[in-house]
C-alpha positions as CSV (number, residue, x, y, z in Angstrom):
1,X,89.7,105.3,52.7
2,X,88.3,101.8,53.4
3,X,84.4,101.9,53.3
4,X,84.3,98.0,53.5
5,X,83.0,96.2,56.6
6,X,85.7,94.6,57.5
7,X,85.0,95.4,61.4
8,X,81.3,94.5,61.8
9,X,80.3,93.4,65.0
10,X,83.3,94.0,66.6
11,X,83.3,96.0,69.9
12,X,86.4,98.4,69.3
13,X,87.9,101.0,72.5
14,X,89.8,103.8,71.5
15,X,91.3,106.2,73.7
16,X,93.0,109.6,72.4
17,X,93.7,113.3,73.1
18,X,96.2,114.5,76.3
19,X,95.5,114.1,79.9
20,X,95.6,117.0,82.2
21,X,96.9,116.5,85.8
22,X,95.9,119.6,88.1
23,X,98.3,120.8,90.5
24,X,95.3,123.6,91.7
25,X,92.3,124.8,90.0
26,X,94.2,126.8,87.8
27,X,97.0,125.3,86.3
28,X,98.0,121.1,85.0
29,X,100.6,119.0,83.9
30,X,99.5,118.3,80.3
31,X,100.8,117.7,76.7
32,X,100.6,118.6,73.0
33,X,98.5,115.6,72.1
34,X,95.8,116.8,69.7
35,X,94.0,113.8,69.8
36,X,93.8,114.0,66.0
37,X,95.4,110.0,64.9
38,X,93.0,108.6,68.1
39,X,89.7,110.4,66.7
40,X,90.6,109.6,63.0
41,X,91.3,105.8,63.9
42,X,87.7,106.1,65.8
43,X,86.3,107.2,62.7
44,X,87.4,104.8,60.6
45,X,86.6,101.6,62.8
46,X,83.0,102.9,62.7
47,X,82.6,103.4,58.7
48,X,84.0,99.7,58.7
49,X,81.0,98.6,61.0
50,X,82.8,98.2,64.4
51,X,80.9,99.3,67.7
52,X,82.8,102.4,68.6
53,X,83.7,103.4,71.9
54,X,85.9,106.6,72.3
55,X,87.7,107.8,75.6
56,X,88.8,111.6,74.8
57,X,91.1,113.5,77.1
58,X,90.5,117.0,76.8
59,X,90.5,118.4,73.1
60,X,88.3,120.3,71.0
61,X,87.4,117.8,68.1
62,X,84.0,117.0,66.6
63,X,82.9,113.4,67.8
64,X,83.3,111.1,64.8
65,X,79.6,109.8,63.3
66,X,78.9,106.8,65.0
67,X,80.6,107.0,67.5
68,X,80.0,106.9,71.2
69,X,82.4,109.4,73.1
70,X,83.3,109.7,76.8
71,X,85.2,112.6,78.0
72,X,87.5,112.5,80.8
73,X,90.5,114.9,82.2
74,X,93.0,113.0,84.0
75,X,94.6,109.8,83.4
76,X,92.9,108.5,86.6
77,X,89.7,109.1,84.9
78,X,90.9,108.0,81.5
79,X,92.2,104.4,83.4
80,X,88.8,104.4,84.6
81,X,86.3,105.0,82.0
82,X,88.6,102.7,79.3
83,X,88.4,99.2,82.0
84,X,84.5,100.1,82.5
85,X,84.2,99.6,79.1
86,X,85.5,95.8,79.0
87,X,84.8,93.3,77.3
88,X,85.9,94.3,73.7
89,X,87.5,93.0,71.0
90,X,90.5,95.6,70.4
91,X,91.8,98.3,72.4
92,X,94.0,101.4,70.8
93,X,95.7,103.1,73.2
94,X,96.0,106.1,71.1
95,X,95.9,108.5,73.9
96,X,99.2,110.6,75.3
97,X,98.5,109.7,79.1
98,X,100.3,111.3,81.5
99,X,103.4,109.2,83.4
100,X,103.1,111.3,86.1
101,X,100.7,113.3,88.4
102,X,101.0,115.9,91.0
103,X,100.6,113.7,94.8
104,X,98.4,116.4,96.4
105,X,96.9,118.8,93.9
106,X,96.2,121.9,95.8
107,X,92.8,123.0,96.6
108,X,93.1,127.0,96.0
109,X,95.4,128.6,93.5
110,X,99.2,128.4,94.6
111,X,100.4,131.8,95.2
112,X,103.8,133.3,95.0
113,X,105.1,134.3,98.2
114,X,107.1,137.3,98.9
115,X,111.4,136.2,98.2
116,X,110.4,133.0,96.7
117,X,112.2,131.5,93.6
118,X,111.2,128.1,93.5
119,X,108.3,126.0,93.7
120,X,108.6,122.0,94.1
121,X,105.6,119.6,93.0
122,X,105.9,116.0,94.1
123,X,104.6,113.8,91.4
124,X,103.5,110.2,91.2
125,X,103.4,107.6,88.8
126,X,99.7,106.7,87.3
127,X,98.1,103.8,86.5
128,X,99.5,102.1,83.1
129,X,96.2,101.6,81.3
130,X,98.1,99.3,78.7
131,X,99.6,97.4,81.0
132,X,96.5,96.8,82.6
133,X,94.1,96.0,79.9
134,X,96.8,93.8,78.3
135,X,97.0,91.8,81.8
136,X,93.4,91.9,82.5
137,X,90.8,88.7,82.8
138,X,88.8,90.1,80.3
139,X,91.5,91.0,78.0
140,X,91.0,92.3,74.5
141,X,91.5,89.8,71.4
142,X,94.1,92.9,70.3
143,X,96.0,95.4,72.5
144,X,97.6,98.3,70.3
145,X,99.5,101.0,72.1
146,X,101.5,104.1,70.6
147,X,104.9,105.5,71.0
148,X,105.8,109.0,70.8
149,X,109.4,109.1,70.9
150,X,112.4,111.7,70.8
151,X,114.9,109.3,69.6
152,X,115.8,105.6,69.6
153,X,111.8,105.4,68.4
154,X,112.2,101.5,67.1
155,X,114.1,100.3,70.7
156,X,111.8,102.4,73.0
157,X,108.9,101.0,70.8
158,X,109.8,97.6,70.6
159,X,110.8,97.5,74.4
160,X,107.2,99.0,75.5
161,X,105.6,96.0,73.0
162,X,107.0,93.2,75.0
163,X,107.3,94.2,78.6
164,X,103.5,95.7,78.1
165,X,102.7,92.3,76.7
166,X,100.7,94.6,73.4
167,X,99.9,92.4,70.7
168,X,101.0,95.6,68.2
169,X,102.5,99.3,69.1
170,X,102.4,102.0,66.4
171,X,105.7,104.1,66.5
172,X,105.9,107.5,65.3
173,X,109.0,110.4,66.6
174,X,107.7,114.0,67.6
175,X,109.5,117.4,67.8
176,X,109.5,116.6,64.0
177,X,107.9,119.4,61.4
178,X,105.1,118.1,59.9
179,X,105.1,114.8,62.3
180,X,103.8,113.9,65.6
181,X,101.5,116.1,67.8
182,X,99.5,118.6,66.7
183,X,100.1,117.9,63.1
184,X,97.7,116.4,60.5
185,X,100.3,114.2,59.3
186,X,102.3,111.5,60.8
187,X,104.5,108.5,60.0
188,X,103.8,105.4,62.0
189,X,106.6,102.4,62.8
190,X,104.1,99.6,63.7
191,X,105.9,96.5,65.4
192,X,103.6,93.3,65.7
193,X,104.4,91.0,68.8
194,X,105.5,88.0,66.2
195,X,108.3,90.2,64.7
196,X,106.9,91.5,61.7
197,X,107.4,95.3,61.3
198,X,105.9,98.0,58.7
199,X,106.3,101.3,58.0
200,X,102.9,103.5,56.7
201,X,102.8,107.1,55.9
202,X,104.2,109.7,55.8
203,X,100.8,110.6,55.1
204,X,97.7,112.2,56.6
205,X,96.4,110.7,59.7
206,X,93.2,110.1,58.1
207,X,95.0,107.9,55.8
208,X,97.1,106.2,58.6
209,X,94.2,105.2,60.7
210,X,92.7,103.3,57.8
211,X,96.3,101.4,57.1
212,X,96.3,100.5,60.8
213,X,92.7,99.4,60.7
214,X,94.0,97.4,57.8
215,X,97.2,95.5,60.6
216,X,94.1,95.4,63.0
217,X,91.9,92.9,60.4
218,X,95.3,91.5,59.5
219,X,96.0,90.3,63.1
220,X,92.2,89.5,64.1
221,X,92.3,86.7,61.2
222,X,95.1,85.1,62.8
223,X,94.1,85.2,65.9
């Protein structure tokens, strides 16, 4: 692991962990995002002397030393506590944010009713926090997003990069063993906006975070 500072006095926003949409006090849309890669990538940007900011859906990690941590639910919440904290120098969109949400979340817990089989939610497309910081007047320096993918990982990946307008999108399929969510290892497909491409890991995503922080440095010296 890198100990150098090869980060000071950058301002660095990281955002990681699921987002839980509520369709009634008692139950949400959610995933199986641990928040693990996010909180080890916060980690590291702080031992390398960045100014850490992290946005954490709901997960039960430790907060990284030196860092500052904001908790949040939904990805309402999560759009709006990652733009308060603009200007920065590099946004990781590490977070699994929800697509969708329920339209009208109910107020009291849906019951069952007598002879009924089905229940049908409406749902709504959220806000693309990417998409927005990567368009925004006070845009980051570098805009990294991830990709958790089923299948066709590099095309999904590389199709999110340029219509998102991301300066670098880090890759990586789940519904794997031993990769992806939940797991303490991963294997990350980075794609860079000019073309280049590298594969890091398998390895733990302790280990990853510092590699990417390494393609983070990389880019901010060209830029």
């Amino acid at each position: 692991m890198s100990t150098h500072a090869t980060l000071s006095g950058l301002r660095i926003v990281v955002s990681a962990g699921p987002t839980y949409e509520d369709i009634d006090p008692v139950r949400f849309i959610g995933n199986r995002s641990s928040g693990k890669m996010g909180f080890a990538i916060a980690q590291a940007a702080a031992r390398r002397g960045a100014q850490v900011v992290l946005v954490a859906g709901p997960v039960s990690l430790p907060t990284p030393d030196g860092v500052q941590r904001l908790d949040v639910r939904s990805a309402a919440q999560m759009h709006e506590a990652v733009l308060a904290q603009l200007p920065a120098d590099v946004y990781v969109g590490a977070a699994a944010v929800a697509d969708f949400a329920p339209a009208h979340p109910a107020g009291s817990k849906i019951k069952k009713q007598a002879g009924q089989d089905t229940l049908t939610l409406t749902l709504v497309r959220t806000r693309d926090i990417l998409a927005d910081i990567a368009s925004h007047a006070q845009r980051p320096r570098l805009v990294v997003g991830f990709a958790a993918e089923t299948d066709h990982v590099e095309a999904y990946a590389r199709g999110k990069l340029e219509n998102k307008r991301l300066d670098l999108i880090a890759a990586n399929r789940v519904g794997v063993a031993g990769s992806g969510f939940e797991s303490d290892d991963n294997t990350l497909n980075v794609y860079a906006a000019t073309g280049d491409s590298k594969v890091l890991g398998p390895a733990p995503k302790t280990e990853l975070a510092d590699a990417l922080l390494d393609l983070v440095a990389q880019s901010l010296s060209r830029h």
